[in-house]
C-alpha positions as CSV (number, residue, x, y, z in Angstrom):
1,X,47.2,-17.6,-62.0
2,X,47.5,-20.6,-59.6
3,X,50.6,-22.6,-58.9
4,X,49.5,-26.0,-59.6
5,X,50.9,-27.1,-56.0
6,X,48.1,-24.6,-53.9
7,X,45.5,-26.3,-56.1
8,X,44.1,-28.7,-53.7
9,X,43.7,-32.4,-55.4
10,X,41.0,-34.1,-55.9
11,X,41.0,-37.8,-53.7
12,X,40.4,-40.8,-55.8
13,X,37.7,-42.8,-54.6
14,X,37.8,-46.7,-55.5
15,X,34.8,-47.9,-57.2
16,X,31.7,-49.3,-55.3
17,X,30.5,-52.4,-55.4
18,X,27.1,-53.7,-55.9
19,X,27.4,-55.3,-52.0
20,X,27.6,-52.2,-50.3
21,X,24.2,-50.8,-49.6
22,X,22.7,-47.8,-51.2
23,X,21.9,-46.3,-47.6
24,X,24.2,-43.3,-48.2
25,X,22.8,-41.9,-51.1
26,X,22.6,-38.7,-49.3
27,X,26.0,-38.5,-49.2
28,X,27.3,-37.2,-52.6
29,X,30.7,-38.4,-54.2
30,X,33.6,-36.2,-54.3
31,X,34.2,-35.9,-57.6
32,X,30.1,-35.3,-58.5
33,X,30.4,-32.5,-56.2
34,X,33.2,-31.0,-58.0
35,X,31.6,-31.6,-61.0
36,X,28.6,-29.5,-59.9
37,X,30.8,-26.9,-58.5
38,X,33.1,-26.9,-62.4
39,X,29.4,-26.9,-64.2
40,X,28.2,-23.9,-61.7
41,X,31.1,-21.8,-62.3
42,X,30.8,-22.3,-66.1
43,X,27.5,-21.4,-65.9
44,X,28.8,-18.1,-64.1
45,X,31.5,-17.6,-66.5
46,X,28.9,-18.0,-69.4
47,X,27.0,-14.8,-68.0
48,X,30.1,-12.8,-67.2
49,X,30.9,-13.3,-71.4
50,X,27.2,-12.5,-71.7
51,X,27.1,-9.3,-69.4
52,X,30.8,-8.5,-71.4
53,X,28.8,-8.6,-74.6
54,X,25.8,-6.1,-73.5
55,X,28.6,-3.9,-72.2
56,X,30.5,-3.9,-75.0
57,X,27.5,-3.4,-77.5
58,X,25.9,-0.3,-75.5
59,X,29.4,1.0,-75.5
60,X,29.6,0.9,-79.0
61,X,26.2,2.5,-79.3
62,X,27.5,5.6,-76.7
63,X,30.4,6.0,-78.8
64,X,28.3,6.3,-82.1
65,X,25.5,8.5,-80.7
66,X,28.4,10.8,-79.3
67,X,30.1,10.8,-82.5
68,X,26.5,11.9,-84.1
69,X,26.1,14.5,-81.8
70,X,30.0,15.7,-82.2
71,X,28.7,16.0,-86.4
72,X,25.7,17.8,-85.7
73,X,28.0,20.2,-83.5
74,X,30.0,20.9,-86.4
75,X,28.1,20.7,-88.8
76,X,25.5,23.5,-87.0
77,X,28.8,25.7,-86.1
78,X,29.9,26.0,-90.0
79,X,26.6,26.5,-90.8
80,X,26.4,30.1,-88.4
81,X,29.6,30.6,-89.7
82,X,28.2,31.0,-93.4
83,X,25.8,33.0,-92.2
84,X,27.5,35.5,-90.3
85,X,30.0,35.5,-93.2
86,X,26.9,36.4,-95.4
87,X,24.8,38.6,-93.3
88,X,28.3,40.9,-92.8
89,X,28.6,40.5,-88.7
């Protein structure tokens, strides 16, 4: 985790006023660009919880297929057992 000095802060910017003319609108405000950057990592942070998800649910299903096949295992070695117990081998 961060120290909250190395975070870098975020300038304020006073508020325009109506006078100044819209001619820069191509250059973004500070604090929209952060905004995009917070709403873009969400974004990713959402899909990382999604991709954990999917992971965790085809885990789940490995885990229950082995445990099936681990039954069947057993359950097929008793059964020889019984019947080399009844054949007399």
């Amino acid at each position: 985790m961060q120290n909250i000095a190395t975070i870098p802060r975020v300038p304020v910017i006073p508020a325009r006023t109506s006078s100044i003319n819209q001619d820069d609108s191509t250059n973004t405000n500070p604090l929209e660009e952060a905004n995009q950057c917070i709403e873009a990592l969400r974004d990713e942070v959402k899909g990382l919880g999604d991709r954990l998800n999917l992971a965790g649910r085809k885990l789940k299903e490995a885990l229950l297929a082995h445990r099936q096949k681990e039954r069947l295992y057993v359950d097929t070695t008793r059964k020889l057992d019984r019947i080399r117990q009844a054949s007399g081998f």
